[in-house]
C-alpha positions in Angstrom: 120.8 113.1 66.5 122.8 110.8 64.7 121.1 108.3 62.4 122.5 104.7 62.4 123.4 102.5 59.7 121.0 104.6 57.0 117.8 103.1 59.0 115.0 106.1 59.4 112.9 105.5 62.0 110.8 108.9 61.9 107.1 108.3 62.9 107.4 105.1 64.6 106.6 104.4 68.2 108.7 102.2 70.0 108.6 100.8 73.8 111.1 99.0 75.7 110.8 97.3 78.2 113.9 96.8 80.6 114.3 100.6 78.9 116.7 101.3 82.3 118.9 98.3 81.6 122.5 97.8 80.3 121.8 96.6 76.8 118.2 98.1 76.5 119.2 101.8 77.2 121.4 101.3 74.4 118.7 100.1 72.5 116.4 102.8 73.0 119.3 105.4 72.5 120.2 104.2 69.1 116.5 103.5 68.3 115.8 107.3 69.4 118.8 108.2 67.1 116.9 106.8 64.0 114.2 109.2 64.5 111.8 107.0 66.3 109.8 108.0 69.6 110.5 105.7 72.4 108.8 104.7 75.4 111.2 103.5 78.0 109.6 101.4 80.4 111.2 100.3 83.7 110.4 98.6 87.3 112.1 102.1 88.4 111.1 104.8 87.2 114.6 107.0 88.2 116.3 104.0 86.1 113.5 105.3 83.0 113.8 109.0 83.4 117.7 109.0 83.2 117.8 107.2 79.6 114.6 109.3 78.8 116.4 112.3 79.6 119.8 110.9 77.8 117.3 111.1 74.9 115.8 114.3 75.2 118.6 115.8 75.8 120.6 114.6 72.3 117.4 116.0 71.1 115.4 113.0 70.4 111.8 112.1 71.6 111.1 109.9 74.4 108.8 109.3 77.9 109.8 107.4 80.4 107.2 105.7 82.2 106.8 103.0 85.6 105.3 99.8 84.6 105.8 96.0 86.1 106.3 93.7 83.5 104.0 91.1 85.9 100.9 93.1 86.2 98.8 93.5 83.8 96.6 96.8 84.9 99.7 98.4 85.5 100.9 97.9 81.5 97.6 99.2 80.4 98.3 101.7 81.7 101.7 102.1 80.6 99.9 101.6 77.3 97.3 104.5 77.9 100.6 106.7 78.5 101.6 105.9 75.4 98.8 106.5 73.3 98.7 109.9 75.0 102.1 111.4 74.5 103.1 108.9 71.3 100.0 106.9 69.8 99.8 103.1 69.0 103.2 101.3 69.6 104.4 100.1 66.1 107.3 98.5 67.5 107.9 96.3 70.6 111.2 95.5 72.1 110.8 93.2 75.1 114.5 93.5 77.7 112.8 93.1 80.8 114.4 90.0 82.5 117.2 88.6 84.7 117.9 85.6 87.3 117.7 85.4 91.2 120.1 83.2 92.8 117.7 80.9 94.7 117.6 79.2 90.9 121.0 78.2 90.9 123.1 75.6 92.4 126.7 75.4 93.4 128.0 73.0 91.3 128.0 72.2 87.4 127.5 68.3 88.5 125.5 66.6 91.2 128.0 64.7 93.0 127.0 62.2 96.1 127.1 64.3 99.7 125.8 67.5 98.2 122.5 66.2 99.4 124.0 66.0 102.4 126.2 69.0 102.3 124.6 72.6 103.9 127.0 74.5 102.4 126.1 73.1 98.8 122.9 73.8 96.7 122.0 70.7 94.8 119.2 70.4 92.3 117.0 69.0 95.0 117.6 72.3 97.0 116.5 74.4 94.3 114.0 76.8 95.7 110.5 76.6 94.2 109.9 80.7 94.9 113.3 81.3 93.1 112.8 79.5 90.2 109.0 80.9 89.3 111.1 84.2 90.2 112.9 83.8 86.9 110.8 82.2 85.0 107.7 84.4 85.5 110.4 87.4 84.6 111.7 86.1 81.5 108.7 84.4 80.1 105.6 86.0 81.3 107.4 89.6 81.6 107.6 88.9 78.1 104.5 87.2 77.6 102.1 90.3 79.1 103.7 93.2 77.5 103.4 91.1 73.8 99.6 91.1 75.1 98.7 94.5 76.2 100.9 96.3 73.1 99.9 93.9 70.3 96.7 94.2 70.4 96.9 97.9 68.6 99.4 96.3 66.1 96.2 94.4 64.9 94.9 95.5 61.3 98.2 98.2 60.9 101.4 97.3 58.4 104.9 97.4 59.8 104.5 96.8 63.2 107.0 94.7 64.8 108.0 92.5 68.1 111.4 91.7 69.0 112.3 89.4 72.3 115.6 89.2 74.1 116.2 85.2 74.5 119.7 83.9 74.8 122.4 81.6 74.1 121.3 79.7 77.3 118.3 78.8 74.9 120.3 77.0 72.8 122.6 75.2 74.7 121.3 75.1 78.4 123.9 76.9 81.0 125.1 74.6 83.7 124.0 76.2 87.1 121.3 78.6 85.6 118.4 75.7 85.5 115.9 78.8 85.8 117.3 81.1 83.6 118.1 78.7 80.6 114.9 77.3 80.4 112.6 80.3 80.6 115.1 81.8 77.6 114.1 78.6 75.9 110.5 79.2 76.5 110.9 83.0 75.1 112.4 81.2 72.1 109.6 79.1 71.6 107.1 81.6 71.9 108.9 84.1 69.8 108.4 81.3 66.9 104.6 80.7 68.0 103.5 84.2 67.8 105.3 84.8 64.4 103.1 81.8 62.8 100.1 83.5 65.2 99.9 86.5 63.9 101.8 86.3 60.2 98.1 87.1 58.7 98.2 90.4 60.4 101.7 91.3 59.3 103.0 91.9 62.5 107.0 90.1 62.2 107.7 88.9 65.5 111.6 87.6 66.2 114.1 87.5 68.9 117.8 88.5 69.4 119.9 85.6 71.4 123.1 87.5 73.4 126.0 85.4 73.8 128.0 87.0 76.8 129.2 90.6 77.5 131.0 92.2 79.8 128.7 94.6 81.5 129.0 96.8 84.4 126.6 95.2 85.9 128.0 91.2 85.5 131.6 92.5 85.9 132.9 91.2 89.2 131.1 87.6 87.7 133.5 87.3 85.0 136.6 88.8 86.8 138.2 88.4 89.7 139.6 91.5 91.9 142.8 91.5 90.4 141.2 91.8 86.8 141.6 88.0 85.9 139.2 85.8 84.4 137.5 83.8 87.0 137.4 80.5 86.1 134.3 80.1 84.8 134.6 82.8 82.5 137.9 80.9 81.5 135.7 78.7 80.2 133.5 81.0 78.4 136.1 82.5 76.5 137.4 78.9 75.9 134.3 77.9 74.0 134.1 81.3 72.2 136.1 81.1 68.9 136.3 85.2 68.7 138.0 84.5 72.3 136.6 87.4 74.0 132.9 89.0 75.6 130.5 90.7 73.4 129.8 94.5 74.0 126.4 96.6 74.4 127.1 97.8 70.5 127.7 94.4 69.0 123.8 93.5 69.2 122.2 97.1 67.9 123.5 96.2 64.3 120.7 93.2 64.4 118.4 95.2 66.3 118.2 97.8 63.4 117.9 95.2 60.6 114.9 93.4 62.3 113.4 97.0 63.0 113.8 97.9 59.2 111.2 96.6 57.1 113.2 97.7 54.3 115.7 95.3 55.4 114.1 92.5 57.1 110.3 92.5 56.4 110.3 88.9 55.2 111.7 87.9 58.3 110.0 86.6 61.2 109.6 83.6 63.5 113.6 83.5 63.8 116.2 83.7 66.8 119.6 85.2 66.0 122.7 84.5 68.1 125.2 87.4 69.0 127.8 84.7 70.4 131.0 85.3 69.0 130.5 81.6 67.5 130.0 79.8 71.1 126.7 78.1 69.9 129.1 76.9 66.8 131.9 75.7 68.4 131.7 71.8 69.9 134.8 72.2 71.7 137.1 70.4 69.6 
């Protein structure tokens, strides 16, 4: 094991959510590098037990456990899990989230016919199911685990939540009505529990990606010939750095808001990983 940027983890207890994910399997690898035990929690548990076993194998310490993000008996018991193999969770990294595409529509602008128009999906086509879809994922998949792990933070020092919001927080996304706004609401909860629970020490903040280029969102950002499509065109247009972010650009934050060393008078804040798209007005 390898530790990262001089940040010793040893003794702490972490769980991710999302562990099986693109950017939070990094997270928990270079987490598990710092010494720290981590509890990779996942929808699937075959998504869990690979980056568990990644772990494990590189000689670290780490469980991987089956828990919904949306139901709270089963992240109690996540939690029991836990506290069997680990203890009390110190740290909390919340990755679980995505989007479904009955809360998008086809077009950046309303324009008249699309009403009209079955092969377009206008705002007022938007499906209800779709869009508490996403929005119970981002927010309240972020909203239960903060409630079943924090409640052991309680009365302990250096203990530590960290949400995944995004740039679509900031700057809504056209298209993503869902998505955007329940990354705003994990914003604005992020800030609310950090004033919440300041008394009890526990430093609650949130890391905002820009975009990257993922496996997973690949074919959305280029065509089959390897070109940008052409809203990714656009993306990189509004991105002064003129390129995607990468799984390795957002651990460097992640390990200063881990560190009390290094960031334990910070809390109630959202940091952007953008490449400067939230600064950038487009002229």
């Amino acid at each position: 094991m390898k530790n990262h940027n001089g940040v010793d983890l040893t003794g702490k207890i972490i769980v991710v959510t999302g562990g099986g994910g693109v950017i939070c399997s990094g997270f928990a690898n270079v987490l598990a590098n710092c010494g720290a035990s981590i509890a990779v929690l996942d929808l699937k548990y075959e998504a869990a037990a690979k980056v568990a076993n990644e772990i494990t194998a590189d000689g670290g310490s780490a469980i991987a456990i089956e828990a919904d993000v949306l139901d709270k008996v089963s992240l109690e018991n996540a939690e029991a899990m836990v506290l069997d193999a680990f203890g009390k969770c110190d740290i909390l990294i919340n990755g679980a989230g995505g989007n479904h595409p009955k809360g998008i529509t086809s077009k950046e602008h309303f324009e008249k016919g699309d009403i009209e128009n079955p092969d377009v999906v206008s705002f007022f086509d938007l499906d209800y199911e779709g869009i508490k879809f996403v929005f119970d994922l981002n927010f309240l998949g972020t909203f239960l685990p903060i409630q079943v792990f924090s409640r052991n933070m309680i009365g302990r020092t250096g203990c530590n939540i960290i949400n995944l919001s995004s740039m679509a927080a900031f700057k809504p996304l056209t298209k993503v009505l869902a998505y955007s706004a329940s990354k705003a609401a994990i914003s604005n909860l992020t800030a609310w529990l950090a004033v919440h629970f300041a008394d009890e020490g526990i430093r609650v903040n949130a890391i905002a990606p820009g975009f990257f280029a993922t496996a997973q969102n690949h074919s959305l950002l280029y065509d089959k010939d390897g070109n940008l499509t052409e809203r990714s065109g656009k993306i990189i247009g509004h991105t002064p750095m003129g390129r995607f972010g990468t799984v390795d650009n957002l651990t460097g934050t992640l390990l200063w808001l881990v560190d009390e060393k290094s960031s334990g008078f910070i809390t109630g804040v959202v940091i952007p990983i953008d490449g400067g798209f939230s600064a950038y007005a487009g002229v």
